[in-house]
N, C-alpha and C positions, 0 to 999 in steps of 0.2 A: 148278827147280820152286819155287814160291812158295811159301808157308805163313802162311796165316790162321787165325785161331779159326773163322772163321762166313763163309760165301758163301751171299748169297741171292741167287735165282735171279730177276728179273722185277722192274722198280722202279718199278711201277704204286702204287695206295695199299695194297697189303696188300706187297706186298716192304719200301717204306719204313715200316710201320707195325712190323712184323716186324722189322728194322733198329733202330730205334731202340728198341723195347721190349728187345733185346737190351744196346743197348749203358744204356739205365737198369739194368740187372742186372747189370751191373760187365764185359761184354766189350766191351774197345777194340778188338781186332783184327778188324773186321769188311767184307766187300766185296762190293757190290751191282752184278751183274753184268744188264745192259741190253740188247736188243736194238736198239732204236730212238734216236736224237739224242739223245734226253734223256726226263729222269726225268718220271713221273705217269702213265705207259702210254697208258689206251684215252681216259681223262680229260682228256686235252690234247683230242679233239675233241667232246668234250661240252659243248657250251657252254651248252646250256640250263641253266636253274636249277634246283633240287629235292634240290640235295645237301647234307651235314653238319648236316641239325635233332639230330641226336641228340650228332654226336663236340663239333660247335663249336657248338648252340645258335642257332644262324642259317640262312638260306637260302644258299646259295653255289651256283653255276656248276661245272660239273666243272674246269674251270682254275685257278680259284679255291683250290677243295678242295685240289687238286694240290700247288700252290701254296704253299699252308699246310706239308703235308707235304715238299714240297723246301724249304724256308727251315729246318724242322726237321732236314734231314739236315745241308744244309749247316753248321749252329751249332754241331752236333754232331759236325763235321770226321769223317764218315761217309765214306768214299771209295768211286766208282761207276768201273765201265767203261761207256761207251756204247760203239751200233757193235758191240756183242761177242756174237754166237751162238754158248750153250752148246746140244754138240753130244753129248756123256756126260758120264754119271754115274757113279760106282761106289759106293758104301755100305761102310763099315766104320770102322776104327780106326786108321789117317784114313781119309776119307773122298774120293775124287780126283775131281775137275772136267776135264772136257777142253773148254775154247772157242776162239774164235779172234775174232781184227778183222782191221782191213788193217794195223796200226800192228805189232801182234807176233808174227800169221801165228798158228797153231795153239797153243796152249798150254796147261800143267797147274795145278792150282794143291789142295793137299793144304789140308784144311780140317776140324778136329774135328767139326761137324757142318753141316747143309745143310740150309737151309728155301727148298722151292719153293713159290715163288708166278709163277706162269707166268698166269695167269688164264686165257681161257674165247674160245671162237671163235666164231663162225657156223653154222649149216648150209648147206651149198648147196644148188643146185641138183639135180647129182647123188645127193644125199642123199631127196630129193623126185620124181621120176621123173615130170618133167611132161615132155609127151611135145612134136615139134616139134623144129625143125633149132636150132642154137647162135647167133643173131643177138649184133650186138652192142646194148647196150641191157639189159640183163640181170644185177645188181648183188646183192650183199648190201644190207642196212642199214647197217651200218656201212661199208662200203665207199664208200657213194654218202655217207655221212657224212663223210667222211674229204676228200673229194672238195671237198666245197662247205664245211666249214666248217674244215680247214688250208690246203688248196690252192687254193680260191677259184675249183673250175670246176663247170660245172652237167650232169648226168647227162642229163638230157633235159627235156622240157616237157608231156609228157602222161604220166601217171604211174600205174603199179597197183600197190597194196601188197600183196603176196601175206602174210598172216599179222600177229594183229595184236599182237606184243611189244612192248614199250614203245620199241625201236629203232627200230620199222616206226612205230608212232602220233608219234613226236617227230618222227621224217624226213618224215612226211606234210602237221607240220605248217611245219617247215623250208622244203622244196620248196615249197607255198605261199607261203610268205613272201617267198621266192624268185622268185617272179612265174610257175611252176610251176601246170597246173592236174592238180591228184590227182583220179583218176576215182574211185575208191572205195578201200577197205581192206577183203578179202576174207579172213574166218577162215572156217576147216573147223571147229572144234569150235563150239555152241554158245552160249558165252560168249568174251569176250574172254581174249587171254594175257597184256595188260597194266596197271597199274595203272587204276584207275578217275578220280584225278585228271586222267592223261593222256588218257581218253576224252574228259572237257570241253574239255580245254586246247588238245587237237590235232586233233579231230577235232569235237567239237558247235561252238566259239568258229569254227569257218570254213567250217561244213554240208556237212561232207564226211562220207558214206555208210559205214556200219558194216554189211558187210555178212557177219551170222553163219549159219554153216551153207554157207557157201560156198567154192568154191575152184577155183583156173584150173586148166583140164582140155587146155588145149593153147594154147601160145604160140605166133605166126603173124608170120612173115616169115623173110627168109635172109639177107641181108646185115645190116640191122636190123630194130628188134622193131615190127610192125606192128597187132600188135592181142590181146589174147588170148580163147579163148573160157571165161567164168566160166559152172558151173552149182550148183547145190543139192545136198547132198549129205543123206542120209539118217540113221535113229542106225548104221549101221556104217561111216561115212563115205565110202560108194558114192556118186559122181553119180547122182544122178537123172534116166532119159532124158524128152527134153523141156524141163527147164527150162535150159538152154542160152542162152547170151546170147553174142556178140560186142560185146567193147568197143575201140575205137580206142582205141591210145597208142604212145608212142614208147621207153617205158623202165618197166621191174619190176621193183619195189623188193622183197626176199626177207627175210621178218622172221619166220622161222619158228623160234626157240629158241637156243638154247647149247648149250657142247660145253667142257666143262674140257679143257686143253690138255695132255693128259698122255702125249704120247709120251717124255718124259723120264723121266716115272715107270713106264710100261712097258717101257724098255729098262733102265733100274735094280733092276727086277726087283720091284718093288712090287707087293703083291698090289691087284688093284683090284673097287671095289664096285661091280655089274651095276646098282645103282638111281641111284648119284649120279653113275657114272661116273665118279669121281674116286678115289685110292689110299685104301684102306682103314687107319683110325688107331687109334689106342688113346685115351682119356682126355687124353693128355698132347700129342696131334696128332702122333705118332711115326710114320710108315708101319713098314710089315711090314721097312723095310729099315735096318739101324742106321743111326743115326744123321742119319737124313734126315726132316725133318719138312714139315709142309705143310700152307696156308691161303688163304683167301679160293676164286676162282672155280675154280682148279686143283683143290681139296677136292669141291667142291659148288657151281654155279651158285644167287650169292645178287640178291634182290630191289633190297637198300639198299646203297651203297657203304660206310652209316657203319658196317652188318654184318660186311662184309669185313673194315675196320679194327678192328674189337674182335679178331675172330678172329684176325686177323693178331698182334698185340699178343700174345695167350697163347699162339700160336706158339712167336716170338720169346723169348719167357719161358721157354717149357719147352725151347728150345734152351738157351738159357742156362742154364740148370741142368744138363744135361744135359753140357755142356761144363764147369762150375767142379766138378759132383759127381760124374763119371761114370756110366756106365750103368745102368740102375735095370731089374728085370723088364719084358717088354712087357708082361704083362699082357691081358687080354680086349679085342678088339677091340669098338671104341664105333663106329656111325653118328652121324656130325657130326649136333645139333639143329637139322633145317631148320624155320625156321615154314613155319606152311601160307600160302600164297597165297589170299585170299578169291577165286575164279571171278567173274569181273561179269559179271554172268548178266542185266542191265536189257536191257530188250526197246527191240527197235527200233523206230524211231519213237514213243517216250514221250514226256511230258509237260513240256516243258524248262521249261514256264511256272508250275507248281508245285512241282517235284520236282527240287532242286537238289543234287549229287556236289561237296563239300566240296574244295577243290583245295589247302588249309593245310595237310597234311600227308596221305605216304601212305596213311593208312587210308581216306580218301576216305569219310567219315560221308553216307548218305542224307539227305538235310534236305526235311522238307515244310514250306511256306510257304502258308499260305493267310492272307487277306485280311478281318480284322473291318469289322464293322458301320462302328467308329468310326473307321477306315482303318489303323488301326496292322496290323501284322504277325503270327500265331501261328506261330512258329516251332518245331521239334521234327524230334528225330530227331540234332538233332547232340549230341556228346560231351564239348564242351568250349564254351570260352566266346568261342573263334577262330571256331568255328564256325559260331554265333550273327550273329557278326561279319559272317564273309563272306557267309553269307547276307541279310542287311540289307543288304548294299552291291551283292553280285549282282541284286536286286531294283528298287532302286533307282538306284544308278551304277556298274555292273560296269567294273571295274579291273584291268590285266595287267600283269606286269612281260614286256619285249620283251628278248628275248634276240638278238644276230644278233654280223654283223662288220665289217669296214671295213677296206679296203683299204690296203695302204698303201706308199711307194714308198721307194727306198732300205734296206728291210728284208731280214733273213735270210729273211724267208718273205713270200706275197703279203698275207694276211690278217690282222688281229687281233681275238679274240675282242671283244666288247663287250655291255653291259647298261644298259639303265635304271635308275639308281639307286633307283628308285621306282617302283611302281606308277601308271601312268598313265593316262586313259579308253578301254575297248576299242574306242571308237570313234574313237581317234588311232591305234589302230598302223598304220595302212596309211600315213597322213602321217607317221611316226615311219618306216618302212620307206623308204619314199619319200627321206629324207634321209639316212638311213643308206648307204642306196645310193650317193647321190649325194656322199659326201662321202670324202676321200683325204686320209689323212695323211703323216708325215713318219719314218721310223725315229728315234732309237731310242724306241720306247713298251712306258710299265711299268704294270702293274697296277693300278690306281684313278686312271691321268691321264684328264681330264675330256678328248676330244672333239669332244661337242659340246652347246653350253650348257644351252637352250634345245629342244628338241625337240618338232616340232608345235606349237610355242607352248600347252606343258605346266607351262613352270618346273619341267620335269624334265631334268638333267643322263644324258648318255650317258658312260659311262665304260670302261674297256678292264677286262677282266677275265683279260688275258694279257698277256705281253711281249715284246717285237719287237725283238730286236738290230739292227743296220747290217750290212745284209749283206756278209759277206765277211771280219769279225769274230769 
């Protein structure tokens, strides 16, 4: 049986943030146990941009972010299992791991304490009880994500977003990009579920239908999915008979919330909280079970990844301690501080032409713009002086940074993520798509290698924001 100081469990960015906060606190013996090929978790297929303003100061890609934090584990001669599914737990003084790979077949490994970071899943289908036979065509968010931007195949071509979380509004606006025509994005509560930047980005930028107080009341066909019927739902969120609609499409897309992954903390005996659904902590992120601590999406499904990583960090920290000083009272159980999520409650079909949702950062500031005498701009409403900014430029020459991938041959995998290094006119991205598509490289490609030059004749560079081994390496 093995023996380490510290096995974390999940090496997404709260496991390696957890990891390494641990080993800054004087423990070297530490081992980050993987389920998938490699480290950064659900962030390897995120490729769009809107991540790290807070941890790095900048905008990054989920690959990117990832990225960052694998080059920190590596420096830090931090050792991983991939390939490895932990299958129990046990809590105490030590603390035992039971996982397995193909490489060592089932195995123990005894460990002073345990920080799960497992992160957070989907809901399905069943979870939803929309009624209709099982077709194929029928996808999580993430799923149909996973699909088109690791694997490089496409889910369908006529498209419904059932729910609208920030998964389902980025896949809405992906699959368009895609050459994908999304029929609408239908929420049941009356505000959206997902960030309000991501309303503009993915859904106003390519006039694809927000459609609130709605929700598919029966999916139709049997070998695949033929259509579904959307109606209106009321305030107890009953359909409304009559307003009933049939929409053609070939695939629905499911972006109806999170779910922290905590079958490991249930079977370790953890007690758990009925509101975050996540194990219940004390101050120090301890669960009810010694020795076993826990952070990021496994705790509490959080809005920002840079959230995750802080949390992670004082994890790892109070593992650390916990390990050089020994066991300390639990002490009164604390509920993790969730911020509240502002509702974007903007009404359908508003004003796009003076009433501008600030895309610089999460908070997504209202900005009204209206038009003087002497032509210049009254700006107001925004927060900061970004804000200001981008509404000046929205007005004037709206600008997007284009996120996508490119193919490529001779590689470990089909696709590699890519970005525009800049911002460039929103009325290039479809000719910046256009070449994107059309272009195929060469294995091996690393992280900031340029592409392609020139893009839409922008004198904007496209550049990889992922890495592509030589397959077979």
């Amino acid at each position: 049986m093995k023996n380490v100081d510290l096995v974390v469990i999940g090496g997404g960015p709260a496991g390696m943030a957890a990891a390494l906060s641990a080993r800054e606190k004087g423990i070297s013996d530490i081992l980050i146990l993987e389920r998938d090929k490699e480290l950064g978790g659900i962030l390897n297929q995120c490729i769009h941009n809107g991540f790290g303003l807070h941890t790095f100061k900048e905008e990054l890609t989920g690959p990117e972010y990832a990225a960052r934090y694998v080059e920190m584990v590596r420096e830090r001669q931090i050792p991983s299992l991939l390939h490895t599914m932990v299958v129990d737990v046990q809590g105490g003084s030590p603390c035992v791991v039971t996982a397995m790979n193909r490489e060592q077949g089932m195995f123990r490994i005894q460990a002073k304490a345990v920080v799960f970071a497992m992160g957070c899943r989907e809901r399905s289908r069943g979870a939803m009880n929309i009624p209709g036979f099982r077709p194929a065509g029928i996808y999580s968010a993430g799923t149909a994500q996973r699909y088109v931007n690791i694997e490089g195949r496409m889910p369908g071509k006529e498209i419904i977003v059932l729910g609208s979380g920030d998964i389902g509004l980025i896949m809405a606006r992906r699959m368009t990009l895609q050459g994908a025509k999304v029929k609408m994005v239908a929420e049941i509560m009356p505000y959206s579920g997902g960030l309000k930047r991501n309303i503009v980005q993915c859904l106003d930028d390519f006039g694809i239908p927000l459609k609130l107080s709605h929700t598919v009341t029966e999916i139709h066909g049997k070998d695949r999915v033929e259509g579904v019927t959307v109606a209106r739902v009321d305030g107890n969120l009953a359909p409304i008979p009559g307003t009933e609609e049939f929409v053609k499409c070939d695939t629905v897309l499911l972006s109806c919330g999170l779910i922290p992954e905590n079958e490991l903390s249930r079977s370790a005996g953890a007690q758990m909280d009925a509101a975050t659904q996540g194990p219940v902590v004390n101050g120090r992120l301890e669960t009810t079970v010694r020795g076993i601590f826990a952070c990021g999406n496994v705790l509490h499904v959080h809005d920002l990844v840079d959230n995750v990583s802080l949390e992670a960090e004082k994890a790892g920290a109070f593992a650390a301690e916990y390990i050089l000083e020994g066991e300390k009272d639990w002490g009164e159980a604390v509920r993790p501080k969730i911020a509240e999520k502002t509702k974007c409650t903007l009404p359908e079909g508003r004003d796009l032409s003076s009433q501008i949702i600030c895309i610089g950062c999460p908070v997504g500031c209202l900005i009204t713009v209206k038009k003087k005498e002497d032509g210049s701009l009254d700006i107001t409403g925004n927060t900061c002086k970004k804000g200001e900014a981008y509404a000046r430029s929205e007005m004037t020459a709206p600008v997007r940074t284009v996120t996508s991938m490119i193919r490529v041959e001779g590689g470990s995998g089909k696709v590699v993520p890519v970005k525009t290094v800049a911002e460039i006119p929103k009325e290039k991205i479809g000719a910046c798509m256009d070449e994107i598509e059309a272009r195929v490289v060469c294995a091996p490609v690393k992280v900031g290698d340029v592409l392609i030059e020139n893009v839409a004749g922008t004198s904007v560079a496209v550049a990889a924001t992922g890495n592509m081994e030589i397959g077979g390496q």
